[in-house]
gemmi code that builds the backbone of each chain (N, CA, C; Angstrom):
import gemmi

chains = {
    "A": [
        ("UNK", (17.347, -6.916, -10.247), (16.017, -6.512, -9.759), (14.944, -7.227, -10.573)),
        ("UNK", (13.873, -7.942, -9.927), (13.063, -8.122, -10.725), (12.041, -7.241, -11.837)),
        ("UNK", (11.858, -8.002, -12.732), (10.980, -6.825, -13.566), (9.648, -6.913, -12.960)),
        ("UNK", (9.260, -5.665, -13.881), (7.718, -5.491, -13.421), (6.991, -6.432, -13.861)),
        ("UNK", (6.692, -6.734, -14.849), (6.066, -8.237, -15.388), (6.315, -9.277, -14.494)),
        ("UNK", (7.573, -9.575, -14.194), (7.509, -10.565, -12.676), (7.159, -10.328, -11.905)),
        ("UNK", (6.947, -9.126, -11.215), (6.189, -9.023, -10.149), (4.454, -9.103, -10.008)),
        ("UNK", (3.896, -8.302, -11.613), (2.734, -8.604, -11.893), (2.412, -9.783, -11.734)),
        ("UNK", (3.067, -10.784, -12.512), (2.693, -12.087, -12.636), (2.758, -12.809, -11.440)),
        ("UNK", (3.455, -12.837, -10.546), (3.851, -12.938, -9.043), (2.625, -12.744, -8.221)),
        ("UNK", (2.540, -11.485, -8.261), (1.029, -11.316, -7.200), (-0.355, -11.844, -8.009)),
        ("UNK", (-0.564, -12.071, -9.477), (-1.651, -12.430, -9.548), (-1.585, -14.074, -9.415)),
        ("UNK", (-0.398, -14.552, -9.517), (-0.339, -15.823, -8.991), (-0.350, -16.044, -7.698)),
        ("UNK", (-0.116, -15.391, -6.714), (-0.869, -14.995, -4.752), (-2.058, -15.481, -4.930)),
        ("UNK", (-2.387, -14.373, -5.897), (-3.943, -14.302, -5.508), (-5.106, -15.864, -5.700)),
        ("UNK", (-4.483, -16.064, -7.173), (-5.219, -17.156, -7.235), (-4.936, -18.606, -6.284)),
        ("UNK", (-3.710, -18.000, -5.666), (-3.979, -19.081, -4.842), (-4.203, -18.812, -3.262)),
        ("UNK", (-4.391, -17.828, -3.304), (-5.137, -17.946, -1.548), (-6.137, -17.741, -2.261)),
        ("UNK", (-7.186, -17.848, -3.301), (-8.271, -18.590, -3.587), (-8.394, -20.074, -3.445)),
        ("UNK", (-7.759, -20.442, -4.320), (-7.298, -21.951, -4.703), (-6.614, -23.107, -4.156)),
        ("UNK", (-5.704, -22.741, -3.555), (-3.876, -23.092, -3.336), (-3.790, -23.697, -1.894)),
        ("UNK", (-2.720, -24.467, -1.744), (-2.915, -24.653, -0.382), (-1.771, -23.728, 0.317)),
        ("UNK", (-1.381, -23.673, 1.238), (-0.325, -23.182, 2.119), (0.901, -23.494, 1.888)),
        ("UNK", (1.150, -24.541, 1.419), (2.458, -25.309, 0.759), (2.896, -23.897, -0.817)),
        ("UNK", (1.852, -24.073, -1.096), (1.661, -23.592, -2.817), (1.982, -22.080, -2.541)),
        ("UNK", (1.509, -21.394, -1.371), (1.585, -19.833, -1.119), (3.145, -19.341, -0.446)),
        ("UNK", (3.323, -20.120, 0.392), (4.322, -19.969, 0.927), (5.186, -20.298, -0.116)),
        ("UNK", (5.423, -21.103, -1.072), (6.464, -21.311, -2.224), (7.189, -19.940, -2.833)),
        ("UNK", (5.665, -19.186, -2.249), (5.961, -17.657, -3.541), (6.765, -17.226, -2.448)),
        ("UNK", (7.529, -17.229, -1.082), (8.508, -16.595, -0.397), (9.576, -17.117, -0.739)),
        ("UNK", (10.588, -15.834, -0.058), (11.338, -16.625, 0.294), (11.853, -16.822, 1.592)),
        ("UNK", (12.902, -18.274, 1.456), (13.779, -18.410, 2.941), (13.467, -17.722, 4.467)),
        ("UNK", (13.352, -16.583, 4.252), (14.020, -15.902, 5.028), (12.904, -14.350, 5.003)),
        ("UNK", (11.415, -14.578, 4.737), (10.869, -13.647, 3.764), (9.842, -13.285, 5.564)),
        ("UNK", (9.134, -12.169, 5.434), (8.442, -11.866, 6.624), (6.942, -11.676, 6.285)),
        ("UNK", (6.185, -11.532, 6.975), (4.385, -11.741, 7.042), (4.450, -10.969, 8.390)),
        ("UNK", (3.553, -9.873, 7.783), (2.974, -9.037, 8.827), (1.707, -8.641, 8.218)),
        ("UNK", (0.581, -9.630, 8.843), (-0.777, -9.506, 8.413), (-1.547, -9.214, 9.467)),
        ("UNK", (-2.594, -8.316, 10.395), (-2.699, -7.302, 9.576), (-1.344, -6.447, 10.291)),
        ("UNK", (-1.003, -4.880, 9.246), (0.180, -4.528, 9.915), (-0.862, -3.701, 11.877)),
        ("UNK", (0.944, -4.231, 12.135), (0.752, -3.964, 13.774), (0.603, -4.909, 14.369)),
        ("UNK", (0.286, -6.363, 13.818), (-0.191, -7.622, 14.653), (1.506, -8.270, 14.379)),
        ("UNK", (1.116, -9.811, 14.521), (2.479, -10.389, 14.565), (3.006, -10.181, 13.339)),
        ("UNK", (4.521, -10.634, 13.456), (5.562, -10.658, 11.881), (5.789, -11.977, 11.867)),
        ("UNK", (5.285, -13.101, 11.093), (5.861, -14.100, 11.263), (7.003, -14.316, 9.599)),
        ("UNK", (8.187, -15.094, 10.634), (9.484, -14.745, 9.982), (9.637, -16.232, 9.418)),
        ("UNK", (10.063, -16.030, 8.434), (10.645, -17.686, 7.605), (9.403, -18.230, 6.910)),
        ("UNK", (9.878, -18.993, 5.978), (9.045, -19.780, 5.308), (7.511, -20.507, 5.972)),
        ("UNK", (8.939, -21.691, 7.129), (7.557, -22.126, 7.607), (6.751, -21.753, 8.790)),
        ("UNK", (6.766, -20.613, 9.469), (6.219, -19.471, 9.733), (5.041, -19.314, 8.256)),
        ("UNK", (5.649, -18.989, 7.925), (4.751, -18.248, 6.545), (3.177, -19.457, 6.324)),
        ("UNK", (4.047, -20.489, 6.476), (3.078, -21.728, 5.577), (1.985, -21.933, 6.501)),
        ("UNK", (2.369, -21.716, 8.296), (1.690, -22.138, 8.918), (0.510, -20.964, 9.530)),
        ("UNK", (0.551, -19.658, 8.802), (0.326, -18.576, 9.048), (-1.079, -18.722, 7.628)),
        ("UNK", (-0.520, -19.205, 6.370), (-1.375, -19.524, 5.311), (-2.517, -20.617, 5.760)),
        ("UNK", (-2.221, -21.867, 6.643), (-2.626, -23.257, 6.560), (-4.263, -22.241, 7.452)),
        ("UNK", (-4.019, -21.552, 8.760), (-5.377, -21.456, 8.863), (-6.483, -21.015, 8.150)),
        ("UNK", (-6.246, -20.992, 6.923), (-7.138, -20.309, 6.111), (-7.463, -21.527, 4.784)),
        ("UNK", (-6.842, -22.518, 5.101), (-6.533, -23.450, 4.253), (-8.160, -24.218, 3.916)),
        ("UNK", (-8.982, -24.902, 5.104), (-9.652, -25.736, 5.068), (-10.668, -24.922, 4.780)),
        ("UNK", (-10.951, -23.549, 4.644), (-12.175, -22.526, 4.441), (-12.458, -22.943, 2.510)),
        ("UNK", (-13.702, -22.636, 2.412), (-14.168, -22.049, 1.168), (-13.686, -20.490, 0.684)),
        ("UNK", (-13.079, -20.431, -0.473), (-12.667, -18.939, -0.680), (-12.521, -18.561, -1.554)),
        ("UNK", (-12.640, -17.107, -1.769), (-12.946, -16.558, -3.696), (-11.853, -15.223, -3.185)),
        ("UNK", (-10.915, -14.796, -4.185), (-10.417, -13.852, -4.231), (-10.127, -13.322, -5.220)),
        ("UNK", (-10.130, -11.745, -5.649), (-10.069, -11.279, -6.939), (-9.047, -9.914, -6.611)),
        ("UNK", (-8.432, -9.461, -7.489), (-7.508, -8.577, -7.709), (-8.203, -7.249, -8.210)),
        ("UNK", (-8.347, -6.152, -7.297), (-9.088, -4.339, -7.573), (-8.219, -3.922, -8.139)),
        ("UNK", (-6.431, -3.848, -7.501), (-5.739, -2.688, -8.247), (-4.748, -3.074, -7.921)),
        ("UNK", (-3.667, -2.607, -8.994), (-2.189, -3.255, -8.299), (-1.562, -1.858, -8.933)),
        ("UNK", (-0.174, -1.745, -8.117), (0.960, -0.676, -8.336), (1.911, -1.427, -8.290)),
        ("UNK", (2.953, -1.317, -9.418), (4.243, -2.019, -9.261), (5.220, -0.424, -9.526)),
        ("UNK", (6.118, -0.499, -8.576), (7.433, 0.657, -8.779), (8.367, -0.182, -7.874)),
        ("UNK", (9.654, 0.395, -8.408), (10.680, -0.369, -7.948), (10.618, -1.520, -8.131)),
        ("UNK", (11.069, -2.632, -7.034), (11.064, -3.934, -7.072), (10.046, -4.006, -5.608)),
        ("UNK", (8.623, -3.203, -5.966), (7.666, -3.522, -4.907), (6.396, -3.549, -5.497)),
        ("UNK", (5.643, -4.074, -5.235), (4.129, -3.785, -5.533), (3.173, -3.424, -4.004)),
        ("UNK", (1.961, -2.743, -4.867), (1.164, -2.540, -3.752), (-0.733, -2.744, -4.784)),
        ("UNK", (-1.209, -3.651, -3.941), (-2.725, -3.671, -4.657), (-3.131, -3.947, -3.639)),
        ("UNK", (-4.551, -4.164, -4.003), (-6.236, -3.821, -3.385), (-6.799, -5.433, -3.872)),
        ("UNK", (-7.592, -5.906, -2.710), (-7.613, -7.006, -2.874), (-9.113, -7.321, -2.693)),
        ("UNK", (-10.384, -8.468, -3.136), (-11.385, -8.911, -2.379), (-11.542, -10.748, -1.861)),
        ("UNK", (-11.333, -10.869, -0.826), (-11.031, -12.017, 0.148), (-12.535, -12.480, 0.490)),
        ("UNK", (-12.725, -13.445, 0.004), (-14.305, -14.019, 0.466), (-13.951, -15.440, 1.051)),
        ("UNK", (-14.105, -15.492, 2.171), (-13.967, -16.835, 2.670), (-15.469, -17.318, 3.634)),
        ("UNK", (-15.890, -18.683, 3.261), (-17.038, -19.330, 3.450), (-16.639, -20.485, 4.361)),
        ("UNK", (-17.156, -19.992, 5.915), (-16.672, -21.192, 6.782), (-18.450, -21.429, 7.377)),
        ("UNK", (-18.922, -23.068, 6.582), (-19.965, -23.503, 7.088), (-21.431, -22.179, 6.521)),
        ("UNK", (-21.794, -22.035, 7.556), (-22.632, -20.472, 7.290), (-22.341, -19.324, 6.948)),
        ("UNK", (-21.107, -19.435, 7.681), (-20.669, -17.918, 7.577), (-19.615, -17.511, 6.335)),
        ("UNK", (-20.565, -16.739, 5.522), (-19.511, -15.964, 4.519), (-19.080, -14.433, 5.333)),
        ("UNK", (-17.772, -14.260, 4.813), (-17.475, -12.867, 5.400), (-16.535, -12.203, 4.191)),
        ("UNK", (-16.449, -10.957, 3.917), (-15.562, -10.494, 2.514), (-14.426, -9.534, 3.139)),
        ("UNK", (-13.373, -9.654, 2.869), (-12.358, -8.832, 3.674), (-11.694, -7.806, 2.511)),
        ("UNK", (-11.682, -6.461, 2.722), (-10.746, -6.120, 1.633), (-9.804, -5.204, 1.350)),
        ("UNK", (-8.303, -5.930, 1.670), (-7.058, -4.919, 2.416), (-6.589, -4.317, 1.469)),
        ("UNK", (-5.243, -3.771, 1.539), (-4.583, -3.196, 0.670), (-3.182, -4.317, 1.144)),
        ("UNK", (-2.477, -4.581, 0.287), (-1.272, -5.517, 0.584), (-0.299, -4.684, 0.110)),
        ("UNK", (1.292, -4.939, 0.537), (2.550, -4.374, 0.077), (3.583, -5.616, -0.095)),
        ("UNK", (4.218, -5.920, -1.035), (5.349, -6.753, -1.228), (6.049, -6.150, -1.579)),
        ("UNK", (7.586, -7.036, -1.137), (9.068, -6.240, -1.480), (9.532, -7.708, -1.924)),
        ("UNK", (10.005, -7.578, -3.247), (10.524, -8.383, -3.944), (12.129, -8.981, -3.839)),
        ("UNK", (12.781, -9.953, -3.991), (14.107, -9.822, -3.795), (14.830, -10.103, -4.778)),
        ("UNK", (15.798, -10.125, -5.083), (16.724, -10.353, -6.444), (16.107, -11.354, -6.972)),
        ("UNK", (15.930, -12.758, -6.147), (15.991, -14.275, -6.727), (14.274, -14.086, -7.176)),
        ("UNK", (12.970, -12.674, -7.180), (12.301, -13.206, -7.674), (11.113, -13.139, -6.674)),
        ("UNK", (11.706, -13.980, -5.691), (10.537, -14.046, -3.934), (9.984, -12.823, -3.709)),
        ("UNK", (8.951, -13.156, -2.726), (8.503, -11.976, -1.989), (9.149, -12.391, -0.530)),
        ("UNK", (9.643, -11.103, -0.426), (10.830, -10.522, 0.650), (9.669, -10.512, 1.595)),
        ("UNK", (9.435, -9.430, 1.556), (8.476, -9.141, 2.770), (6.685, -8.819, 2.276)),
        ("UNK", (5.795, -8.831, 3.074), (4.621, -8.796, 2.703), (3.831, -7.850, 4.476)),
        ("UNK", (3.488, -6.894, 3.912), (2.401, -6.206, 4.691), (1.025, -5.797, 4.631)),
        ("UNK", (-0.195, -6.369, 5.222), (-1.278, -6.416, 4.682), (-2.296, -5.555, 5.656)),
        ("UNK", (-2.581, -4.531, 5.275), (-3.517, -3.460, 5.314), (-4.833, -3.686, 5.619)),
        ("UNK", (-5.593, -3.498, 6.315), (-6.747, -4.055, 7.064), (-6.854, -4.376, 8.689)),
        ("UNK", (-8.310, -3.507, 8.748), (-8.626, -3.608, 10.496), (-10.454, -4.210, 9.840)),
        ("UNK", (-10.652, -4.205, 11.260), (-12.331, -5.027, 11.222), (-12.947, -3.723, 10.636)),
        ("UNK", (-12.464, -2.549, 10.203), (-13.572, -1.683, 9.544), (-13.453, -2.165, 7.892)),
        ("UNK", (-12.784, -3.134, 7.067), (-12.587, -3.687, 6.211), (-13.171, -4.879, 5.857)),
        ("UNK", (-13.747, -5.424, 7.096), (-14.617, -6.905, 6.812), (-16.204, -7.303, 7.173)),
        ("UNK", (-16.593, -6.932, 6.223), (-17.963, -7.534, 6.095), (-18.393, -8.704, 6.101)),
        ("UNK", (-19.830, -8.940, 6.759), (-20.020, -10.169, 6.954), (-21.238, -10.305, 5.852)),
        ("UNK", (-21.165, -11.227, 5.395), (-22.220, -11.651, 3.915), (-23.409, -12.414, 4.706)),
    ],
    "B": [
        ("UNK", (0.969, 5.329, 20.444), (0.440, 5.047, 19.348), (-0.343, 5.951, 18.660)),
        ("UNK", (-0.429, 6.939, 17.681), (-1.549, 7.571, 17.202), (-2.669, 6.601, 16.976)),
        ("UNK", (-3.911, 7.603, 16.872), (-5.213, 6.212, 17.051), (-5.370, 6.074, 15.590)),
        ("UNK", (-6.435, 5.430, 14.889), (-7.088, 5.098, 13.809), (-7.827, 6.005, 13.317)),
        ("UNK", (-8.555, 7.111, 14.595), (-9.164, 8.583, 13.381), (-8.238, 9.294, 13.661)),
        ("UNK", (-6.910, 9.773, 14.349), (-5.930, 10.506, 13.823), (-5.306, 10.245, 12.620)),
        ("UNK", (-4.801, 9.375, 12.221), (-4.200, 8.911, 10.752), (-4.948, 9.292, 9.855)),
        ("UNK", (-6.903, 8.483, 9.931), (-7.819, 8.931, 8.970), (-7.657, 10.208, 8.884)),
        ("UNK", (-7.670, 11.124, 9.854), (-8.073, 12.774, 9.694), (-6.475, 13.255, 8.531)),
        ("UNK", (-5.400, 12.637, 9.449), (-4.179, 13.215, 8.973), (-4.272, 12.807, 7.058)),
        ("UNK", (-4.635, 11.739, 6.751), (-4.481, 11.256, 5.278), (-5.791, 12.188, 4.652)),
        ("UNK", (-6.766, 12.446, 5.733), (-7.956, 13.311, 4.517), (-7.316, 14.845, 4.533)),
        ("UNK", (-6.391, 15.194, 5.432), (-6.339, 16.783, 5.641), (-4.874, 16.707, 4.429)),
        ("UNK", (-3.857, 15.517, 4.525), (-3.029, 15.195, 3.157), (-3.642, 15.444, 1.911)),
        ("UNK", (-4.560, 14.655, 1.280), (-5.522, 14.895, 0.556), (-5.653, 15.967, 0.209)),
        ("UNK", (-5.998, 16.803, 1.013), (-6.872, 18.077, 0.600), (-5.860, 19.359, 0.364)),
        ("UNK", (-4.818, 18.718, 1.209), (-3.451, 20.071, 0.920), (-2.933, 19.042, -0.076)),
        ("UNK", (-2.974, 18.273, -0.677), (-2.162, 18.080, -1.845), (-2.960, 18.506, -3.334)),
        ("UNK", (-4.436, 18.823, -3.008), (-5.303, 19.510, -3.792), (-5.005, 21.292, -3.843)),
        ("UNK", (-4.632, 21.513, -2.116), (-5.190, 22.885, -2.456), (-3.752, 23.708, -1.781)),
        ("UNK", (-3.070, 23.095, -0.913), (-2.539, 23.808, -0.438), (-1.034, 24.176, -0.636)),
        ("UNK", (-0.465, 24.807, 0.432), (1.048, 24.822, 0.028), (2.115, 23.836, -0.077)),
        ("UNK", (3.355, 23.716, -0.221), (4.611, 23.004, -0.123), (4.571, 22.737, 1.318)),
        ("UNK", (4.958, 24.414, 1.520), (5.087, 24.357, 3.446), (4.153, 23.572, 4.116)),
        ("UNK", (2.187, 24.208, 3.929), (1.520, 22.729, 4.319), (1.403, 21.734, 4.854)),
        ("UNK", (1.642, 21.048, 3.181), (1.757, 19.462, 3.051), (3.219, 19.063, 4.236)),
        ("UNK", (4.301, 19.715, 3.907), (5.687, 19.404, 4.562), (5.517, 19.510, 6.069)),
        ("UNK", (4.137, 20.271, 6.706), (4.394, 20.662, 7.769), (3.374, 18.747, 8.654)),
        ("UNK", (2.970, 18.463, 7.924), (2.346, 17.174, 8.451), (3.436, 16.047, 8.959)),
        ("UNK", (4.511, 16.083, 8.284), (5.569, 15.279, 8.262), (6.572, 15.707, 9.451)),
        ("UNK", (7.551, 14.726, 9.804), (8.171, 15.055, 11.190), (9.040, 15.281, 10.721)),
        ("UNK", (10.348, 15.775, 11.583), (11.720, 16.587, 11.039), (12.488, 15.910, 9.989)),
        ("UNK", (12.094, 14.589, 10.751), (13.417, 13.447, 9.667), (12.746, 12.914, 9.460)),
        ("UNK", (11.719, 13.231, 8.810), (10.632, 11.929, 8.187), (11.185, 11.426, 6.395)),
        ("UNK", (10.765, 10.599, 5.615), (11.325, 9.906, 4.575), (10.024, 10.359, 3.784)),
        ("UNK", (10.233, 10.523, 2.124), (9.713, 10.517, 1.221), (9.991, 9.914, 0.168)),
        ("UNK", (9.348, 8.652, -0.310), (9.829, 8.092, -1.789), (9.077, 7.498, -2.526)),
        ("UNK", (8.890, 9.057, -3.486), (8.087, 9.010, -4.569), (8.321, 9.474, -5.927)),
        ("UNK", (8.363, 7.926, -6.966), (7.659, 7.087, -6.877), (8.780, 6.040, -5.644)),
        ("UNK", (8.143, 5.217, -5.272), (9.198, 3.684, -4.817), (9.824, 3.396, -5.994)),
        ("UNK", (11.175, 3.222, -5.556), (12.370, 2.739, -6.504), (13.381, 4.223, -6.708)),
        ("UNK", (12.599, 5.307, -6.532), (13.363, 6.751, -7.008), (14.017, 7.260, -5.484)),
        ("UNK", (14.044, 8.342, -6.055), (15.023, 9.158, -4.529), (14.401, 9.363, -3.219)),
        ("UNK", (15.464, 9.239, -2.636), (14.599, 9.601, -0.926), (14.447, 10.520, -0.575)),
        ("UNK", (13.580, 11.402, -0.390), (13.478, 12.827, 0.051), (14.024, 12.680, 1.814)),
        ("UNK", (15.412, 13.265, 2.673), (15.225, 13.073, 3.647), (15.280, 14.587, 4.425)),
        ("UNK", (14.137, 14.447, 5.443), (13.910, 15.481, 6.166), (12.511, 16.534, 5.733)),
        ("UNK", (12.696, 17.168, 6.655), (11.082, 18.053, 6.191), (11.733, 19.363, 5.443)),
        ("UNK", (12.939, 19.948, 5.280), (13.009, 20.567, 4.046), (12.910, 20.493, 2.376)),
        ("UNK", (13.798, 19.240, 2.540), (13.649, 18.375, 1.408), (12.644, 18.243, 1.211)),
        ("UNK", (11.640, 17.422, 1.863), (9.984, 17.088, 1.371), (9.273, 18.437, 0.995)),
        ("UNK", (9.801, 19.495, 1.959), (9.121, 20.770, 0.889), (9.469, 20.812, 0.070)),
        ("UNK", (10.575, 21.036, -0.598), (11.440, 21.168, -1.923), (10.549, 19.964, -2.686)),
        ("UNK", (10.320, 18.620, -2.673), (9.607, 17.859, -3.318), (8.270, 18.277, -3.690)),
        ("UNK", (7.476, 18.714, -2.757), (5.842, 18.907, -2.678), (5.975, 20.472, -3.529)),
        ("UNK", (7.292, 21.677, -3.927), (7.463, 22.902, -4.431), (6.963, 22.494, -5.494)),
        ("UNK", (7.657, 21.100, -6.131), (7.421, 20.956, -7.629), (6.090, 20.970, -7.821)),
        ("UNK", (5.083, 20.995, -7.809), (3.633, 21.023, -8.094), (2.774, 22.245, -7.669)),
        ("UNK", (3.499, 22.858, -6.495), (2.612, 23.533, -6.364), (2.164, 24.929, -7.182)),
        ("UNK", (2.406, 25.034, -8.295), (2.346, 26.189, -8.984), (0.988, 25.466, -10.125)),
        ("UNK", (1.222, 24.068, -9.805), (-0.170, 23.516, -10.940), (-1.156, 23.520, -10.220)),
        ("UNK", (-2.388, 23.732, -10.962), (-3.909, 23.616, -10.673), (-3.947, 22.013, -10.666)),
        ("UNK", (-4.843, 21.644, -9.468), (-4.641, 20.329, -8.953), (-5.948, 19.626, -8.429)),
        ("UNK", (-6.074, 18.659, -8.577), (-7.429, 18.109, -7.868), (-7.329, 16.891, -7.189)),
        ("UNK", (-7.187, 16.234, -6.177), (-6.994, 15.129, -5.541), (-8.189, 14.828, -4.635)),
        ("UNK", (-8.656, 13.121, -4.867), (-9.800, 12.143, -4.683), (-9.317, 11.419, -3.702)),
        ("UNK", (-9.346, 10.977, -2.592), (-9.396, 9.859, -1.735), (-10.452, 8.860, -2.512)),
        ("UNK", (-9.621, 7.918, -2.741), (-10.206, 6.411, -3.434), (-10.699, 5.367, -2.221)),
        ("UNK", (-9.657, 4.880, -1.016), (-9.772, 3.600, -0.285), (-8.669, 4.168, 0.608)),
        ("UNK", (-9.318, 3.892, 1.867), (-7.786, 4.140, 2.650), (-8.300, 3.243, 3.905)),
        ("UNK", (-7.065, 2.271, 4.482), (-6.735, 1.005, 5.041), (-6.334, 1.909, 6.194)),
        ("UNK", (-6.610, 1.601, 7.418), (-5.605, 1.960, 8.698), (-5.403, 0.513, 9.638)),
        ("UNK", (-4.020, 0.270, 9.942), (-4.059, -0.948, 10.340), (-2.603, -0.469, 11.274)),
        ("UNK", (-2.412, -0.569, 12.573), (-1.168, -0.620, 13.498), (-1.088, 1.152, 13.488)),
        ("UNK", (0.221, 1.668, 13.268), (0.590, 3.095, 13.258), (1.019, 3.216, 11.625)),
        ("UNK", (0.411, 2.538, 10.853), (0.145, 2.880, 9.382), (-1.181, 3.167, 8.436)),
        ("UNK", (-1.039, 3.771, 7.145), (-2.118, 3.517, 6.497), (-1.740, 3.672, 5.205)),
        ("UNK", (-2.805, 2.706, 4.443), (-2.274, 2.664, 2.545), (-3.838, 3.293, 1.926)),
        ("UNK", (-3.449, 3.780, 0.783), (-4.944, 4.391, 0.469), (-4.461, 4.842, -0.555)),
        ("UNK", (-5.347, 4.556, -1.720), (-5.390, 4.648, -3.016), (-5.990, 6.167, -3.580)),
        ("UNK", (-5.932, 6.985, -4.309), (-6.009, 8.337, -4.676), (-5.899, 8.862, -5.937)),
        ("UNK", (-6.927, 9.806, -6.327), (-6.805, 10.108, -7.642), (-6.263, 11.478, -7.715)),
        ("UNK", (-4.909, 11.997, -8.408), (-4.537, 13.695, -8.216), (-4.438, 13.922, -10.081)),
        ("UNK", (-5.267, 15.076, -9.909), (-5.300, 15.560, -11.570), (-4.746, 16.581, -11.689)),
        ("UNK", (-3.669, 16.795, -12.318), (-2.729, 17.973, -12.434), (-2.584, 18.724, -13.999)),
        ("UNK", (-3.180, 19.963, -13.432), (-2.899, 20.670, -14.671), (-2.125, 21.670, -15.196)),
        ("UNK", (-1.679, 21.982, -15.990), (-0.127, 22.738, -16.371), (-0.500, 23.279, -17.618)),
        ("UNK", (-0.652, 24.005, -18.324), (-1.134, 25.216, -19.429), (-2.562, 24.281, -20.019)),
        ("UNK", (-2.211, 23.824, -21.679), (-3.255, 23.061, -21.808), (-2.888, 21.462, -21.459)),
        ("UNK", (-2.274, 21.169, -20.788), (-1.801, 19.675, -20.241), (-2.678, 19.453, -18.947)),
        ("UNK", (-3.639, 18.440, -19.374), (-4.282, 17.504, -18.258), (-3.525, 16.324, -17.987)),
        ("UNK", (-3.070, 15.852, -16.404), (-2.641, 14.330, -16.787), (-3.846, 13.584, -14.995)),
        ("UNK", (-3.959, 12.328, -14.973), (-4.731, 11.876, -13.706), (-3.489, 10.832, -13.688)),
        ("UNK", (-2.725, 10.597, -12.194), (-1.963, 10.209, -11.669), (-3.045, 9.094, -10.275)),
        ("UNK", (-2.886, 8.139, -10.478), (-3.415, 6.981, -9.663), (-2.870, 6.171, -8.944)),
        ("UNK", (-2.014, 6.704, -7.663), (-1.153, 5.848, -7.077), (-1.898, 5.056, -5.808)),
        ("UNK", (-1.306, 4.292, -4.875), (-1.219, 3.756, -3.595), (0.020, 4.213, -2.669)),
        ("UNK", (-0.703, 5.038, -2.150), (0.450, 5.630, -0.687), (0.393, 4.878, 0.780)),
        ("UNK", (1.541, 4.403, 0.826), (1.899, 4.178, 2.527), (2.339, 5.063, 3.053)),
        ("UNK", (1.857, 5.084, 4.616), (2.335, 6.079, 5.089), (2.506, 5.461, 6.908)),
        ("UNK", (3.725, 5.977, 7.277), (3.549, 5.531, 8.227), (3.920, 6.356, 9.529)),
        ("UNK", (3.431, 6.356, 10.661), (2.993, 7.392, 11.478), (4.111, 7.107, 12.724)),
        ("UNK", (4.515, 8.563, 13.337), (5.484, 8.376, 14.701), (4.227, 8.720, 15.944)),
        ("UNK", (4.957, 8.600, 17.090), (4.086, 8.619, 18.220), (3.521, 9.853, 18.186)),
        ("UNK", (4.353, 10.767, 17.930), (4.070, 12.232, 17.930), (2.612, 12.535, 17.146)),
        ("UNK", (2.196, 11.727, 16.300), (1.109, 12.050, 15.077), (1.650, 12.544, 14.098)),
        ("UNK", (2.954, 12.999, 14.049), (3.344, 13.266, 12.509), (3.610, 11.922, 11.339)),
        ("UNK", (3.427, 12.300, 10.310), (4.051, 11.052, 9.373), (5.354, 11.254, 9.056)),
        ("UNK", (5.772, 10.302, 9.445), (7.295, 9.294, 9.594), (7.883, 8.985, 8.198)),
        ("UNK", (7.080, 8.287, 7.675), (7.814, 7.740, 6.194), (6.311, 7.909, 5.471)),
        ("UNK", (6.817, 8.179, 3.989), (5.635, 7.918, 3.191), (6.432, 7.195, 1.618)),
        ("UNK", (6.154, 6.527, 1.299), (6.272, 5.971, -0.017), (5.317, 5.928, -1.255)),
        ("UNK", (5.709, 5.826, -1.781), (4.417, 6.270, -2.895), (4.169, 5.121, -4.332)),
        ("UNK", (3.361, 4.185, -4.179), (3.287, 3.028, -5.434), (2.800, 4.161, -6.709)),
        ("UNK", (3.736, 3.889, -7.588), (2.729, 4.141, -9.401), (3.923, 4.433, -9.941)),
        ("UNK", (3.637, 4.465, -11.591), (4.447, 3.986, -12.402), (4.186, 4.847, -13.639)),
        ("UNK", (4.273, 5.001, -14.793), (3.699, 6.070, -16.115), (2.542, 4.768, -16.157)),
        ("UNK", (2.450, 3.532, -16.428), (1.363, 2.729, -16.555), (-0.001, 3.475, -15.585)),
        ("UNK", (0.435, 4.166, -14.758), (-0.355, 4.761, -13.505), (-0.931, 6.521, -13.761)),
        ("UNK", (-0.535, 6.502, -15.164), (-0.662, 7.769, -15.633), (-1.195, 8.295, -16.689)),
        ("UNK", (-2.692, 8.492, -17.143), (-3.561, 9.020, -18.407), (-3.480, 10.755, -18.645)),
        ("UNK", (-2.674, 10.766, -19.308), (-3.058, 12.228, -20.485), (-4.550, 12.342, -20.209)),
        ("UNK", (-5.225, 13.697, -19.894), (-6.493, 13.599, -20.209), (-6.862, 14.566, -21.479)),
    ],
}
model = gemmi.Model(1)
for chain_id, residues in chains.items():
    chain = gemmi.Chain(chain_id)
    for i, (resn, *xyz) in enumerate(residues, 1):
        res = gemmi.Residue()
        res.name, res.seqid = resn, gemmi.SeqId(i, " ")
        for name, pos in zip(("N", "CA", "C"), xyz):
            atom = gemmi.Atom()
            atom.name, atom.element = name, gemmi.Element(name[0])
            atom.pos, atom.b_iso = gemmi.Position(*pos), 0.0
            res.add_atom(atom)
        chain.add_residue(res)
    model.add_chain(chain)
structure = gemmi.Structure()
structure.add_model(model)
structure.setup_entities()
């Protein structure tokens, strides 16, 4: 099972890179075989490159993201997130609650991300 | 599908029976074979007897519980919470992230529960 320190370190390395990172770099943190269900209730996209191509639209934006709160138990975490992405004029701030399930090798297994349009403000 | 202010109502009326009310209560929100696991990583509470038997353990403490942030997204919701539990001269504030996730019926289905002793101040 992974430790908690890996998992800490894990999601704050997410974070800085769906600030930073490209889609290549985010999707790395899955694995194989790992699922994306953003927001939950919408699609699950399954596999890696699923994953990457699910990251890439968010790729060419301006974006700031910072870490509110994290819970690690088990081999899962759950935190609170703030998502600022700047396309042209429009800034907008999004701010979900996320869930990862970790897997032996380390990856994030699965990922479920918390948020409807009563979560996103427009700047 | 339950809607988006059924869940809200169901997680503030959670809330408030995990402040004030009974075992039975809280247990009665939950569906027959609904899941409890709290913290994530520990035991599964299965069924709505069991989850009373879980929610028994507290209820004899003086208690105070905060709705922090709560996400509704598909037939789920995550939402962060402050419960202060008191037991002779023992204060402690417990700060988790709960998922919870909802059947057609409007009862809650599964609930899991993020936090850790890191998630836990002596007051």
């Amino acid at each position: 099972m992974p430790s908690a320190e890996h998992i800490t370190e894990t999601v704050n390395r997410y974070i800085g890179l769906v600030a930073k990172g490209s889609a290549e770099d985010i999707a790395g943190l899955y694995a194989d075989d790992a699922t994306v269900e953003d927001p939950v209730g919408g699609e699950v996209h399954i596999g890696r490159q699923a994953i990457r191509g699910f990251y890439a639209a968010v790729e060419g934006a301006e974006r700031d993201c910072e870490l509110v709160t994290l819970r690690v138990a088990g081999n899962e975490a759950a935190f609170q997130f703030r998502l600022t992405v700047t396309a042209g004029e429009h800034r907008m701030l999004i701010e979900p609650i996320d869930v990862m399930v970790f897997g032996d090798d380390g990856k994030i297994a699965a990922m479920k991300a918390y948020w409807s349009a009563d979560n996103v403000t427009q700047l």
